[in-house]
N, C-alpha and C positions, 0 to 999 in steps of 0.2 A: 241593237245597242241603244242605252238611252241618250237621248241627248239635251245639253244643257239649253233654259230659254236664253233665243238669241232671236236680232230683230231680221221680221221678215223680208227677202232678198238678197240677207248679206251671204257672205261666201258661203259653200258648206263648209259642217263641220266636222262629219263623217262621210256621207254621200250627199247626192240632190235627190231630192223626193219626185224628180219628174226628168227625163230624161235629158233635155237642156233647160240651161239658164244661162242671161247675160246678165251683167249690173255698171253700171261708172259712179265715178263718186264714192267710193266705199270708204269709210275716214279712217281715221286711228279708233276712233270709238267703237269701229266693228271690230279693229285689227287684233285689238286688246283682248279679244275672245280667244287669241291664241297664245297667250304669254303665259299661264299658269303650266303648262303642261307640252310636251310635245304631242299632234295630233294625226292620225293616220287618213291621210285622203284617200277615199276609194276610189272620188271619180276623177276626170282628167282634166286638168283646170290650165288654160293658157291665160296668165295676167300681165296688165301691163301696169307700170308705174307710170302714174299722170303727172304727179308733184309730188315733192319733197324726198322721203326717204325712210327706210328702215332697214334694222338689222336683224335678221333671222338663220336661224339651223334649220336646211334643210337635207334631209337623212343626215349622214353623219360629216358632214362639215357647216361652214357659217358661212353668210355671205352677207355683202352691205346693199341693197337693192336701192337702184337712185332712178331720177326721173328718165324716161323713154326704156327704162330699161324691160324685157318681156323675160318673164317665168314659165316655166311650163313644168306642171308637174304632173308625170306618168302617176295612174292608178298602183295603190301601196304606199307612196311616198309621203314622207313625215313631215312635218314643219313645225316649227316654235318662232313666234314672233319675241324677239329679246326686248327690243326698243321701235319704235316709230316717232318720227318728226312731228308736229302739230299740224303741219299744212300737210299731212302725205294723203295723198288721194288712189284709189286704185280701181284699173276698170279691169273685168273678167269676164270671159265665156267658160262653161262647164258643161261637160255632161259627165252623165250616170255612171259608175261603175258596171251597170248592168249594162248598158247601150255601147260603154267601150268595148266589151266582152264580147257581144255581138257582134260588131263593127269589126274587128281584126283591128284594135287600135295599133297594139304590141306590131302585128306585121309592116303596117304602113309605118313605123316609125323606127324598125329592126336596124335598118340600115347606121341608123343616128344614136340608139340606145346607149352604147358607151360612152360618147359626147352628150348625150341627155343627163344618164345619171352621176356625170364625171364634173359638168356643166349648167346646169339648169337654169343659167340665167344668164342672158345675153345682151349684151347693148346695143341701140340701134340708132345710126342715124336721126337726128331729127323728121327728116321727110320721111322716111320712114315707119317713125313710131306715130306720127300722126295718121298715115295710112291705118294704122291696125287702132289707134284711138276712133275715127270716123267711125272705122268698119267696126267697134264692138259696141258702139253708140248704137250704129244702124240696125245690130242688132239686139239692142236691150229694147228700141221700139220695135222691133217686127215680134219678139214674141208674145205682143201680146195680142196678133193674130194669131189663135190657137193652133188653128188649121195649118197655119204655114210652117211652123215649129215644133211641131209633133210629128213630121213626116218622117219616119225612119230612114227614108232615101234621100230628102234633100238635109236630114240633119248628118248623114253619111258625108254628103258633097263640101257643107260646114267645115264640118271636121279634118274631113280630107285638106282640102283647100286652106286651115291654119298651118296642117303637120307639113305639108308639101311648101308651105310657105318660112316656115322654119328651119327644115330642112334646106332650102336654097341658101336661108343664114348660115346656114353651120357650111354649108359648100363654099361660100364665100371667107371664109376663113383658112385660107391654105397651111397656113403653121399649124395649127391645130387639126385638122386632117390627116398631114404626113405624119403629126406627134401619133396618129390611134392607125397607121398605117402597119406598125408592126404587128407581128404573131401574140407578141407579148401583151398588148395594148387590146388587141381582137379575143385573149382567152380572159384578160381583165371585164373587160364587159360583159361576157357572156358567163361569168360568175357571178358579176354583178345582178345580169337578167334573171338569173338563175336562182340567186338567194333569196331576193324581194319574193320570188313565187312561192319558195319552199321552206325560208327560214323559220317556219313553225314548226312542221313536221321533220325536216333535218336540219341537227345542230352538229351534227361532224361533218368533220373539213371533206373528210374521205371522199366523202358520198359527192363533191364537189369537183372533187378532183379525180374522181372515175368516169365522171358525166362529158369530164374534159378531155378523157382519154388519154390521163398523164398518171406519174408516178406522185406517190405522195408528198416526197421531197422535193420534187421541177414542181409542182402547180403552187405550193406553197414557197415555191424561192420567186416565182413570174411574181406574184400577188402581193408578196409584201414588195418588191421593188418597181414595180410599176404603181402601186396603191400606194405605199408610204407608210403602211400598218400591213400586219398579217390577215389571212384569211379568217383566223379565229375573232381576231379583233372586230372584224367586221360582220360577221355572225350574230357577234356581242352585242355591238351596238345598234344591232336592228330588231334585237330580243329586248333590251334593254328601253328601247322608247316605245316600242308599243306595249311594253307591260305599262311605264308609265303613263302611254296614253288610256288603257284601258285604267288605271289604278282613279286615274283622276275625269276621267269623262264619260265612266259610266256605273253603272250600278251592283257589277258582275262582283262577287265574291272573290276571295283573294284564291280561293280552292279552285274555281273558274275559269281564274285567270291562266293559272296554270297549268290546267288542261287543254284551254288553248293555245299555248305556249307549246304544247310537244311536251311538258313534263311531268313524269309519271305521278309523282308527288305533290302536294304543298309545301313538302318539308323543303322537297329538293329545291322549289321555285327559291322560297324562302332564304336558302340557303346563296342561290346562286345573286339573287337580285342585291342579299347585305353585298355579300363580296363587292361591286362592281358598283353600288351606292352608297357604302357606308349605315345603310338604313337598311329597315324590314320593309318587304310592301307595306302592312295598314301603317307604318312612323310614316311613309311617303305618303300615303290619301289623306291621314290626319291633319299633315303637316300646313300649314298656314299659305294663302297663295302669297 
């Protein structure tokens, strides 16, 4: 995929070109690189807010991101920055979609998935968020001891050590624990997991709901009342921003697009993307940022 000029270190925009990265500091000025569009992150990005504030979509709801608060966004996962503050500052660690892949990111953080993707954005304590402030400082100077940040094992131990430390957040929130304690709550996530993987190549509910080992009617009554929208709705709108992330962030043909999409046609993309935008794809790429 191509990607647009942006200045070097700031967050990615697709993936990282190297398998970690740290930064602090990141202004509105970078942030702004996400406002035209929603953007599909490959790799696995844990951020923290320094200062100030912003508003952004992340998959398919919004959220108001304020100081000490940490993001973490699983590989797949979309963001559109709406607004940001003038003073908002943000530091971040990332690695690779490739190195998560590797890594079993998915398994060390299974347990939490449905509070990740339901959640993604946590508040922390002041002493706290200084802890992970220090610690992403510490590490935006150690990589550039090559040596020491390229190690696939100790960038394993990195990694390990934010999820395992996030995860104690979400353990430390008991209301929200017993809320995903139910069956209900446990088959919501793991459609959740389930869609991010495959929502290109299956766009029926079905195929969802047989993975779940339920009837078509119980997996679609669990999803729309534990989710708050149906399962189709949510299919939709994860078809829906990566076409517009692809439509406006890279260079792919609208014919392309659609074949990466899962759809057999252009006509049929075409068809499905007006409905659901009010627009054709090229009226959305054309369109003015």
């Amino acid at each position: 995929m191509q990607q647009p000029t942006r200045p070097q270190e700031a967050l990615p925009f697709l993936d990282l070109p190297v398998p970690f990265i740290a930064g602090c500091g990141i202004t509105a000025e970078v942030l702004d690189l996400y406002r035209s569009s929603p953007c599909r992150i490959e790799a696995c990005i844990f951020a923290l807010c320094e200062r100030g504030s912003l508003r952004v979509h992340i998959n398919l709801r919004e959220y108001c991101i304020r100081q000490d608060d940490i993001v973490v966004l699983a590989p797949g996962s979309f963001i559109q920055v709406h607004e940001s503050s003038a003073d908002c500052s943000m530091g971040f660690i990332g690695f690779s979609g490739k190195f998560t892949l590797e890594s079993g990111f998915r398994k060390t953080l299974s347990p939490y998935m449905p509070l990740l993707l339901d959640k993604p954005i946590l508040p922390l304590p002041p002493r706290s968020a200084s802890v992970y402030r220090d610690s992403i400082s510490l590490l935006a100077r150690a990589q550039e001891l090559h040596d020491l940040c390229r190690k696939p094992r100790m960038l394993g131990h990195i990694m390990g050590l934010f999820a395992e430390s996030i995860g104690a957040a979400y353990d430390r929130m008991p209301q929200e624990r017993s809320a995903y304690s139910t069956r209900d709550r446990e088959i919501l996530g793991e459609f959740l997991q389930l869609a991010f993987e495959n929502y290109r190549e299956e766009h029926k509910v079905l195929f969802y709901a047989q993975a779940a080992g339920l009837t078509l009617s119980h997996f679609c009554s669990v999803i729309s009342r534990t989710a708050g929208q149906t399962a189709q709705e949510i299919l939709k709108g994860l078809l829906i921003m990566d076409a517009k992330a692809q439509l406006r962030n890279t260079k792919a043909t609208v014919s392309q697009i659609a074949y990466t999409l899962g759809f057999h046609t252009p006509t049929t993309f075409n068809r499905y993307f007006r409905t659901y935008t009010g627009m054709t794809p090229q009226d959305y790429r054309n369109r003015p940022l």
